[in-house]
Each structure stands twice: as C-alpha cells, then as structure tokens.
LUMSE-765483 format. One record per residue: residue number from 1; y, z, x of N, C-alpha, C in turn; residue in three letters. Coordinates in Angstrom, 2 decimals, always signed. Layout:
N
[NUM, [Y, Z, X], [Y, Z, X], [Y, Z, X], "ALA"]
...
***
This chain:
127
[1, [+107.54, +102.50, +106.90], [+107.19, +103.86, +106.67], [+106.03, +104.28, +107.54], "UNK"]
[2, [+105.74, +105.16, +107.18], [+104.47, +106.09, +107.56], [+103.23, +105.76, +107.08], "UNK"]
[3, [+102.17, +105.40, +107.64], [+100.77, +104.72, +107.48], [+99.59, +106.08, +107.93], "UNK"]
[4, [+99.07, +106.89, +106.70], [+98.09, +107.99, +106.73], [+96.73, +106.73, +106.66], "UNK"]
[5, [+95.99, +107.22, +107.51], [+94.48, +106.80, +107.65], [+93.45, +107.85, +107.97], "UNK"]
[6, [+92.49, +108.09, +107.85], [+91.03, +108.53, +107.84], [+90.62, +108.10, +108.68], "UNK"]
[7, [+89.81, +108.23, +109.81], [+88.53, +107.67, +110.52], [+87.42, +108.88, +111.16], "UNK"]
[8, [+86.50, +108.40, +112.07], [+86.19, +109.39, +112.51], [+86.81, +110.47, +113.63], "UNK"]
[9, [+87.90, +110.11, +114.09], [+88.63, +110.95, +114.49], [+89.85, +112.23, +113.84], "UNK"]
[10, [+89.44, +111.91, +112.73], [+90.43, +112.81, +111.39], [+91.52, +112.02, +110.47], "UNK"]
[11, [+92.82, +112.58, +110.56], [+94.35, +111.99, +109.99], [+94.69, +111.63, +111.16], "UNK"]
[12, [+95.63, +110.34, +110.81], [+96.40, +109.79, +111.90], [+97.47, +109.50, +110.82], "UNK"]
[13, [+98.39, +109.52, +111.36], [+99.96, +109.11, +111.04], [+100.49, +107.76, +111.94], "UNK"]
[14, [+100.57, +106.61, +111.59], [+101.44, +106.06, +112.49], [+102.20, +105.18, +111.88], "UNK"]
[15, [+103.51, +104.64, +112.59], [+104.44, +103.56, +112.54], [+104.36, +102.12, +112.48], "UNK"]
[16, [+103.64, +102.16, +113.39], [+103.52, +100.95, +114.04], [+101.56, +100.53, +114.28], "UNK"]
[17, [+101.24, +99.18, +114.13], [+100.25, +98.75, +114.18], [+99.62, +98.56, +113.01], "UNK"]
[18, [+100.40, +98.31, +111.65], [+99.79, +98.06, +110.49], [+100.29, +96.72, +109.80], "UNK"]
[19, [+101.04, +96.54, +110.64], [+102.14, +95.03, +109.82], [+101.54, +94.03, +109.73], "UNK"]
[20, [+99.96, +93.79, +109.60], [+98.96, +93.06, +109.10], [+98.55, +93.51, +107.76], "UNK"]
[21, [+98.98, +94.78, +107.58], [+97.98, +95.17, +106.49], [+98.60, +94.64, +104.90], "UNK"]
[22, [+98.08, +94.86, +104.21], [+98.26, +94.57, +102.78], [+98.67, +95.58, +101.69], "UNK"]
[23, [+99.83, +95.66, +101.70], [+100.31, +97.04, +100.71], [+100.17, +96.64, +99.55], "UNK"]
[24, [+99.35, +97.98, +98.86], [+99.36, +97.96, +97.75], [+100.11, +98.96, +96.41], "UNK"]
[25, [+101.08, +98.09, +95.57], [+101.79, +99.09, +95.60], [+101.07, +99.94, +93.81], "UNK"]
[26, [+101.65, +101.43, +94.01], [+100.53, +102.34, +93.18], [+101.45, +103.06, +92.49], "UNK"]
[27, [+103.12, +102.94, +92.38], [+103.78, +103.51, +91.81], [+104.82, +102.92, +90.90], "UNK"]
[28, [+104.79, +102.90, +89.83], [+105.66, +102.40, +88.57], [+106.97, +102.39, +89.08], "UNK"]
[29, [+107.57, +101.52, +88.80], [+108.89, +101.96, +89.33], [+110.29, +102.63, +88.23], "UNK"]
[30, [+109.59, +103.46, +87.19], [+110.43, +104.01, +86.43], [+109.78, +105.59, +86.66], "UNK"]
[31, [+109.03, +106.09, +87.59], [+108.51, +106.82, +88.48], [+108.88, +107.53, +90.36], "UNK"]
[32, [+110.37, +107.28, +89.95], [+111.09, +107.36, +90.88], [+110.92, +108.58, +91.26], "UNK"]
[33, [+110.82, +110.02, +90.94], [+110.49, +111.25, +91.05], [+109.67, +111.70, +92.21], "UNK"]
[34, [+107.96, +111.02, +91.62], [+107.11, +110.44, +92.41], [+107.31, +110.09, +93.38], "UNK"]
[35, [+108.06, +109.28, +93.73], [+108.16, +108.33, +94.71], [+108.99, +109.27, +95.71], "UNK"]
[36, [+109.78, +110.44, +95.45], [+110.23, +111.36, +96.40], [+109.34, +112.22, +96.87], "UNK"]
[37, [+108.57, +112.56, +96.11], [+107.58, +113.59, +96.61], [+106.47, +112.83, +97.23], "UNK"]
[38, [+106.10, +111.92, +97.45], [+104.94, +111.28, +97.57], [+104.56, +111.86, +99.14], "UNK"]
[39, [+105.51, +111.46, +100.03], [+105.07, +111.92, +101.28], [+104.91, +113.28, +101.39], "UNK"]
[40, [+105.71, +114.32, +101.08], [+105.09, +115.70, +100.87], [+103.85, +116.08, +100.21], "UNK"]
[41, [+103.86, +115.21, +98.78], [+102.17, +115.31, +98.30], [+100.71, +114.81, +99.74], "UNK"]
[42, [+101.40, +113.95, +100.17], [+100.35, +112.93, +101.11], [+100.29, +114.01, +102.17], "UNK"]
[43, [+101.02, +114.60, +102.34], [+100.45, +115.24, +103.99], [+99.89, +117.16, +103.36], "UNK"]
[44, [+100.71, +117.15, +102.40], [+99.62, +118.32, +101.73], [+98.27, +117.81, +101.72], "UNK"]
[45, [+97.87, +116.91, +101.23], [+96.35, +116.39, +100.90], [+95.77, +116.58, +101.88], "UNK"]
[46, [+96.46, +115.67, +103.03], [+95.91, +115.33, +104.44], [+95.23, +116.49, +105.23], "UNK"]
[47, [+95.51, +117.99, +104.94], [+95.23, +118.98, +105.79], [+93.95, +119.24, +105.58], "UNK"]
[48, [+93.66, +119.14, +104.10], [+92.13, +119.46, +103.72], [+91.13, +119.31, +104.20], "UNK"]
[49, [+90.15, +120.60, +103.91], [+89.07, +120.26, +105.12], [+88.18, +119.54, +104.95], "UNK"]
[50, [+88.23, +118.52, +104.11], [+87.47, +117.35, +103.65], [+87.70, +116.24, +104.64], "UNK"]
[51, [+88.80, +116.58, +104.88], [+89.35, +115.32, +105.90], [+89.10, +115.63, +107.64], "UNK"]
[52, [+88.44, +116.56, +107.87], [+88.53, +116.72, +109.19], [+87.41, +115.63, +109.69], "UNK"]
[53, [+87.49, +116.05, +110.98], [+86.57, +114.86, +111.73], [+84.92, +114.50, +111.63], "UNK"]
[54, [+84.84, +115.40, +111.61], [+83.19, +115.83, +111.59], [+82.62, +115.08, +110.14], "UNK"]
[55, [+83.58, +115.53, +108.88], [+83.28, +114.64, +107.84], [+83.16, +113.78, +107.48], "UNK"]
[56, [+83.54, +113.20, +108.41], [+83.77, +111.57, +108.19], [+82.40, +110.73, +108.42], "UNK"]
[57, [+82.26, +109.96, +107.41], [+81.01, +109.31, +107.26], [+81.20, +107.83, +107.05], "UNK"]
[58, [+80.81, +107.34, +107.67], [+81.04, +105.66, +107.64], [+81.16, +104.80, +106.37], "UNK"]
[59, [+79.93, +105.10, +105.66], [+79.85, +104.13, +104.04], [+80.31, +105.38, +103.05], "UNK"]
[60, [+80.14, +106.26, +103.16], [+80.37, +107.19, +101.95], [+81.80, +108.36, +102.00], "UNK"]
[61, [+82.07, +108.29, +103.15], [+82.70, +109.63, +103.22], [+84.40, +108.69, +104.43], "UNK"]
[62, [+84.97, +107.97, +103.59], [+85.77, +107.06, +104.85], [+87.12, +107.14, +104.22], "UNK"]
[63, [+87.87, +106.15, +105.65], [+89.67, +105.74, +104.59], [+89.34, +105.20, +103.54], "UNK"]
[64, [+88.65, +104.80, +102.51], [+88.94, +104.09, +101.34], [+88.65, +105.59, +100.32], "UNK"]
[65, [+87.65, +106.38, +101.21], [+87.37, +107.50, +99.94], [+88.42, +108.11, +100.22], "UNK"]
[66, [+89.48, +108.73, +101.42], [+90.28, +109.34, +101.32], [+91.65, +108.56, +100.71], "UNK"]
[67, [+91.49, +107.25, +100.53], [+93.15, +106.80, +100.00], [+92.50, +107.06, +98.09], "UNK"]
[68, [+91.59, +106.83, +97.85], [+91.06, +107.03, +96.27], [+91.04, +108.80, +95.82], "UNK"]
[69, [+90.68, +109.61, +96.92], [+90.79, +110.50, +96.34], [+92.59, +111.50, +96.42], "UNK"]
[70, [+93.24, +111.05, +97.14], [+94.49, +111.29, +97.64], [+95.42, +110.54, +95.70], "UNK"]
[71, [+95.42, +109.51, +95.41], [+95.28, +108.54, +94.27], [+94.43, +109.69, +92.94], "UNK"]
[72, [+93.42, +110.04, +93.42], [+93.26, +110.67, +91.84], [+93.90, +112.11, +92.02], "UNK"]
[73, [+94.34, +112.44, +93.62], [+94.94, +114.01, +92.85], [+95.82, +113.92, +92.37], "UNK"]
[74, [+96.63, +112.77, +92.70], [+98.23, +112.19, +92.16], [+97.72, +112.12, +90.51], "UNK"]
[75, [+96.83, +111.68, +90.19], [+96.78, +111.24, +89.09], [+96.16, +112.81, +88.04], "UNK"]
[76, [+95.18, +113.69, +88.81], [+95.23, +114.63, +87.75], [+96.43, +115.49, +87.68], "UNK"]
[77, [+97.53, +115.64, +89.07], [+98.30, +116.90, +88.94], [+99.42, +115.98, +87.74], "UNK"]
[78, [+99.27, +115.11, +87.31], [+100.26, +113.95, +86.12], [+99.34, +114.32, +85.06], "UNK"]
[79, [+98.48, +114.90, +84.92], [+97.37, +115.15, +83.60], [+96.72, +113.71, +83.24], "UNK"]
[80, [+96.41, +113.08, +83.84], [+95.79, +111.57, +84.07], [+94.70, +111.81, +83.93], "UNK"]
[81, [+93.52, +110.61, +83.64], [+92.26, +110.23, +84.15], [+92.36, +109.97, +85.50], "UNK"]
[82, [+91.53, +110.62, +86.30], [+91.08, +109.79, +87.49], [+90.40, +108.50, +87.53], "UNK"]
[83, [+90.37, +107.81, +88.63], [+90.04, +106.21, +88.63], [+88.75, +106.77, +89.59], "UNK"]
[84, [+87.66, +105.81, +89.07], [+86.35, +105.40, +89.85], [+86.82, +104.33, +90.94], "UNK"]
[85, [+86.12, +104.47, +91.54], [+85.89, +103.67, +92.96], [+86.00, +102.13, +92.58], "UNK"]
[86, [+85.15, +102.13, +91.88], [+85.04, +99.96, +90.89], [+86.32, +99.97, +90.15], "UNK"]
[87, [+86.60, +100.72, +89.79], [+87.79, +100.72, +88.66], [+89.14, +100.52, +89.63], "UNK"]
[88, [+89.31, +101.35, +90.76], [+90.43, +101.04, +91.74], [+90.60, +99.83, +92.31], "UNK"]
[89, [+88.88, +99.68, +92.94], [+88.71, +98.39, +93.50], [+89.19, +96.94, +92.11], "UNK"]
[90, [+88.45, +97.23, +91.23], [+89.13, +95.99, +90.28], [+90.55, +96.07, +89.72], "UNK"]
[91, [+91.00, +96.70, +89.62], [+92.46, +96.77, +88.85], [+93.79, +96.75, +90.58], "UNK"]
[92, [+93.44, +97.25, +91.41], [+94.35, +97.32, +92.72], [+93.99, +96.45, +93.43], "UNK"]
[93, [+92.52, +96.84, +94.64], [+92.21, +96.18, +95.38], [+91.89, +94.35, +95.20], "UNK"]
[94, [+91.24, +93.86, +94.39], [+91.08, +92.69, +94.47], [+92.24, +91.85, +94.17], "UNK"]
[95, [+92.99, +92.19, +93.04], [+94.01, +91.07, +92.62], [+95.14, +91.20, +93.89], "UNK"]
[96, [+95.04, +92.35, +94.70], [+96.07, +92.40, +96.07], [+95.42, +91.05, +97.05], "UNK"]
[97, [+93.91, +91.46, +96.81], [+93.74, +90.81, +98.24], [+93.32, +89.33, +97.64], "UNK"]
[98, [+93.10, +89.02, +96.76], [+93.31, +87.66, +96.13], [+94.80, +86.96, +96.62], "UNK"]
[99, [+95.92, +87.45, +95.81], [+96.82, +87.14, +96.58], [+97.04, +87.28, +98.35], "UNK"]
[100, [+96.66, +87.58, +98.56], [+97.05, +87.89, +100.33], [+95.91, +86.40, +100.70], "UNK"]
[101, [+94.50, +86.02, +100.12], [+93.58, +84.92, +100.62], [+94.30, +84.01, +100.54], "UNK"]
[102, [+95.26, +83.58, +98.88], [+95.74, +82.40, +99.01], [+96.85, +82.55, +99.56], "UNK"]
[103, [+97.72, +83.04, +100.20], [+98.75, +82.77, +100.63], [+98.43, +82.81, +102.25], "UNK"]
[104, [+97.32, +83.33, +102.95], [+96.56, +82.82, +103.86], [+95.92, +81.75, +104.06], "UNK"]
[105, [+95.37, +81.10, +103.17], [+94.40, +79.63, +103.24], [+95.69, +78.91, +103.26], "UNK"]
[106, [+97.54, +78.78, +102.30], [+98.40, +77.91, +102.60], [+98.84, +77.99, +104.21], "UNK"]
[107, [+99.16, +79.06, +104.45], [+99.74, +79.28, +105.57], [+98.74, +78.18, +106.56], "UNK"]
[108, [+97.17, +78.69, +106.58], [+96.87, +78.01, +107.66], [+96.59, +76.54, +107.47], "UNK"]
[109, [+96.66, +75.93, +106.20], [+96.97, +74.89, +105.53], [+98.20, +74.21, +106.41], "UNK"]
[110, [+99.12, +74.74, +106.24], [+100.74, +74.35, +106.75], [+100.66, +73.90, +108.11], "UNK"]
[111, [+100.22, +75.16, +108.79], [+100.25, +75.29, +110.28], [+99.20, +74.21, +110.80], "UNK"]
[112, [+98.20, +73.84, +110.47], [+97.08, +73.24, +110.68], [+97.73, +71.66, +110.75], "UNK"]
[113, [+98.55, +71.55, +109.69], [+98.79, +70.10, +109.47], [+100.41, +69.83, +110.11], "UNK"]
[114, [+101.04, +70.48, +110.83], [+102.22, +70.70, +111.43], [+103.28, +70.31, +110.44], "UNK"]
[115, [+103.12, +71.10, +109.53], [+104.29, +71.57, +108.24], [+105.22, +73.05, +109.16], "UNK"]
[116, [+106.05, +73.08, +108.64], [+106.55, +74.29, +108.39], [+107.89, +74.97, +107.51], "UNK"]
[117, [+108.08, +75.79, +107.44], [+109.56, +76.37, +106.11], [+110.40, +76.70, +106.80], "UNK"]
[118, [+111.47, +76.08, +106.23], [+112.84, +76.42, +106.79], [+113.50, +77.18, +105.55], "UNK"]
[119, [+114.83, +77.44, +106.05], [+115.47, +78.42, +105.09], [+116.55, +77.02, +104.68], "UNK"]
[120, [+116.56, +77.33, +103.21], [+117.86, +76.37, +102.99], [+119.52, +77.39, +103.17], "UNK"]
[121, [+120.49, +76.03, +103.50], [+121.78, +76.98, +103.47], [+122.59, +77.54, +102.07], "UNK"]
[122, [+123.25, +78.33, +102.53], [+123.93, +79.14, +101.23], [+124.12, +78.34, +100.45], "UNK"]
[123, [+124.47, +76.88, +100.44], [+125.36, +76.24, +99.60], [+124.44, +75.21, +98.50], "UNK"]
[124, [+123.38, +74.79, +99.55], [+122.06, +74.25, +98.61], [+120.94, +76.06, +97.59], "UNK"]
[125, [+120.92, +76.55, +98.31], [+120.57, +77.66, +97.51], [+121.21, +77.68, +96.04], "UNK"]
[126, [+122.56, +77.77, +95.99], [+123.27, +77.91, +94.75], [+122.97, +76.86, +93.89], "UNK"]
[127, [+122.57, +75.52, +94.05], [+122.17, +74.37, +93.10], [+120.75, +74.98, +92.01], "UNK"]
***
C-alpha cells in the first residue's frame, strides 16, 4: 500500500522504501467499513494545516505526532476516547517492536551461526 509520513518537508506518500518498517496493525478486523474508508479519511487529514512544512518540529511537532493524531480523529469521529501518546506507545508501539527485536536477535542468531530455513514440501507439510 500507500505509506503517509510527516517530516520537515510536509506529507509524502510513497510505495516503495518502507519494507523495513514495522506495521502496526490499528484496525479490528470486524471493522471492515473502516478499513474502506481509511485511505480517504488519511489523505483528508493529511491536507491540514498542521501538517505543512514549516510546522514541523523535531521532538514535539513530528511523524509520530501526526500518525497519533490522524489515530485519535479516527477514534473521536467513532465517538471514542482518544489515546495519549504513553498510552499508544504502550498498548501498540512496544509490544510491535518487542516482537520485531526478537525475531531480529533469531534471525541474526541463525545467520551468524550459518543456519538457515527452508520451506518443507507439500507432502511433509500435511503430517
């Protein structure tokens, strides 16, 4: 898909150059509705003049404040509580990137010690 970011240059949209990153996912999946509108909600947000360039502030004013506040409009136009910054970070951000450390420390575990995974065939799969 489509990867919206913040920096000091404004909104960027891109394709390609994120397939490092760590998705986190923010939508129920009995929330399918949502999940159609999402990109129309996301680039409505995006125009705001909160987000232009000039605003952009390194520790206070960045992509993490614009993916949190993009996240609570989703969440008041649902008649929700909005989420605090610690509250996103503990309930989303860490248990994502917890998983993503250990499955990084195996990987370079593996590679380090000249392991590696193969795929089994169709026929051992089925056992």
């Amino acid at each position: 898909g489509v990867v919206y970011n913040y920096n000091e240059e404004g909104i960027h949209r891109a394709e390609t150059g994120w397939e490092q990153c760590i998705s986190i996912p923010l939508v129920q999946p009995d929330m399918f509705g949502l999940l159609q509108q999402w990109d129309k909600l996301l680039e409505e947000f995006s125009v705001g003049e909160a987000w232009l360039p000039h605003r952009y502030e390194e520790h206070d004013h960045n992509c993490y404040t614009y993916a949190l506040a993009f996240i609570n409009s989703v969440l008041t136009a649902q008649g929700k509580r909005q989420m605090s910054k610690s509250e996103f970070t503990e309930k989303f951000v860490i248990p994502q990137t917890k998983k993503a450390s250990k499955y990084i420390t195996l990987h370079h575990e593996l590679t380090a010690n000249d392991f590696y995974i193969v795929s089994l065939p169709d026929q051992e799969k089925q056992c």
